[in-house]
C-alpha positions in Angstrom: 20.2 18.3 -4.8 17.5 20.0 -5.9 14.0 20.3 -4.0 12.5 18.5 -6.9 14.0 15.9 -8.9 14.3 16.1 -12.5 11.9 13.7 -14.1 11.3 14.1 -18.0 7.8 12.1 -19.0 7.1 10.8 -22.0 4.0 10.0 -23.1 2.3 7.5 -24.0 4.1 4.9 -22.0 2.5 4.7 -18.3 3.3 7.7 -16.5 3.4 5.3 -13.1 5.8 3.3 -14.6 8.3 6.0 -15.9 8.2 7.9 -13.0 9.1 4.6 -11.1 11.8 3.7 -13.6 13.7 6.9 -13.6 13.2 7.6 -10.0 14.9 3.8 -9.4 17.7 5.3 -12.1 18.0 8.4 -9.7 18.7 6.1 -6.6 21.2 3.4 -8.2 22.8 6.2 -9.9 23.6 7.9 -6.4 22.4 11.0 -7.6 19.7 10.8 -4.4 21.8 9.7 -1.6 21.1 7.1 1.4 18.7 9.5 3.6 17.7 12.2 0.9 14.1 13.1 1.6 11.6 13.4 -1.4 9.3 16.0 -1.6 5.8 15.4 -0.8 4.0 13.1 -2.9 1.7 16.6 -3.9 4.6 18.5 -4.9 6.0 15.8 -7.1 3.0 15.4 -8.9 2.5 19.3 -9.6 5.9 19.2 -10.5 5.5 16.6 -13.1 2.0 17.7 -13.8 0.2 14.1 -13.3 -1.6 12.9 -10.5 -0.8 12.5 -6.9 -2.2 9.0 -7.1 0.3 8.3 -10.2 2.7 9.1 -8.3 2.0 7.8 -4.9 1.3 4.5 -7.0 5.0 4.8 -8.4 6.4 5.2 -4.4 4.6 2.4 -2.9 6.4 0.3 -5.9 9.9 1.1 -4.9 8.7 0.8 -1.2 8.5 -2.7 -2.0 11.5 -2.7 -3.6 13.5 -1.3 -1.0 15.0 1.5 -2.4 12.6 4.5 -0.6 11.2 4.1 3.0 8.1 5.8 4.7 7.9 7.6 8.1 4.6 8.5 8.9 5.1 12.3 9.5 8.1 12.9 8.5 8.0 11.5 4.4 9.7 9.7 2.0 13.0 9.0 2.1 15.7 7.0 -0.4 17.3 4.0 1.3 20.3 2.9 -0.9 20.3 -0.7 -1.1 23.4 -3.1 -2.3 22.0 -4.7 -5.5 21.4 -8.8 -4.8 20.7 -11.3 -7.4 17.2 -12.7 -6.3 15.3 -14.5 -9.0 17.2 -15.0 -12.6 16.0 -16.7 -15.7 17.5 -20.2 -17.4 16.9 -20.0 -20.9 17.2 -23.2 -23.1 16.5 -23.0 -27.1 14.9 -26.7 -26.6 13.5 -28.7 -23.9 16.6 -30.2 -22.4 14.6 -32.7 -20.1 13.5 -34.6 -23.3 14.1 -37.6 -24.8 15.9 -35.4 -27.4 17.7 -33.4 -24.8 21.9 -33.4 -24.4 22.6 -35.4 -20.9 25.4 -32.5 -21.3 22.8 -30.0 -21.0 21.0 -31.5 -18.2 24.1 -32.0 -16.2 25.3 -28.0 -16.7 21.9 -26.9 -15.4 21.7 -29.0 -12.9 25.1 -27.6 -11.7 23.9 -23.9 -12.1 20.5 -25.5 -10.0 22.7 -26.1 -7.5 24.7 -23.4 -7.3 21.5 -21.3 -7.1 19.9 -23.1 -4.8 22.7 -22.6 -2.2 22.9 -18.8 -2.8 19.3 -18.7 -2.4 18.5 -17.7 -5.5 15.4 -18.7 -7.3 15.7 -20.1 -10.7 12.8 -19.7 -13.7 13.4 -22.4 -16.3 12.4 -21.2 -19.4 11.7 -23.4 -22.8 11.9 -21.6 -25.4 8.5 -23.0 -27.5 9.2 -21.3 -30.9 10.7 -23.0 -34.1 14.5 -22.0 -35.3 13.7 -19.0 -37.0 10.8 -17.9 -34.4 14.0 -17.8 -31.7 16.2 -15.0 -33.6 13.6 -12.4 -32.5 13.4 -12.0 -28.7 10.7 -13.7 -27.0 8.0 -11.6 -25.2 6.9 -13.7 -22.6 11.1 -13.7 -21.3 11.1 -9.9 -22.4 7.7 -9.5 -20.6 9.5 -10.9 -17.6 12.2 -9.4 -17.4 11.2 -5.5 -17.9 8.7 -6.6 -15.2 11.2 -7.4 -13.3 9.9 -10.8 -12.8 14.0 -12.3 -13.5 17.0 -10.5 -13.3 
């Protein structure tokens, strides 16, 4: 492994948010292992020639994630996690609660309601406002929320 990891930037797409997004690639990859010790926050931001706050900013958000861990003193360090479904997204094409809704529809979400609830995983409901043709494209909001990480 290398002292500092290899972290190509693109501009002009947040620097915080690539450098968060490929270093979450480096860990679920396994190319950092369980216990591999990151370079101080200074070094990584000469290294990738942004800001120590950019970057500092990026480690706090996979802190929260569980994927790096912080001992005062000693640094940063990766802490390989077992991925685990949290929060997922139900998307319906119409509102399926409705006068106009299938009681088939209801009954299968229900079901998956259920099934969720007892995994403890949350459930979003999402209804899909957008006429026939608006639904080809993808909806941003669901996009939005799921690149946020918002949904799995």
């Amino acid at each position: 492994m290398s002292a500092h990891p290899e972290i190509k930037l693109e501009r002009p797409r947040s620097l915080q948010a690539q450098i968060t997004e490929q270093m979450r690639q480096q860990i679920r990859s396994e190319k950092w292992v369980d216990g591999f010790r990151l370079p101080p926050t200074r070094a990584l931001a000469a290294t990738w020639g942004t800001d120590a706050s950019t970057v500092h900013r990026a480690l706090v958000a996979l802190v929260k994630e569980g994927l790096l861990y912080r001992t005062p003193g000693r640094g940063t360090f990766v802490r390989r996690r077992e991925e685990r479904l949290t929060c997922v997204g139900i998307y319906h094409s119409s509102n399926v609660f409705g006068p106009s809704g299938s009681e088939f529809r209801r009954s299968v979400h229900a079901q998956l309601k259920r099934l969720l609830d007892r995994k403890g995983i949350q459930a979003n409901v999402w209804i899909d406002p957008r006429n026939e043709e608006e639904q080809a494209r993808p909806w941003e909001a669901l996009v939005s929320a799921a690149q946020n990480r918002k949904i799995q």
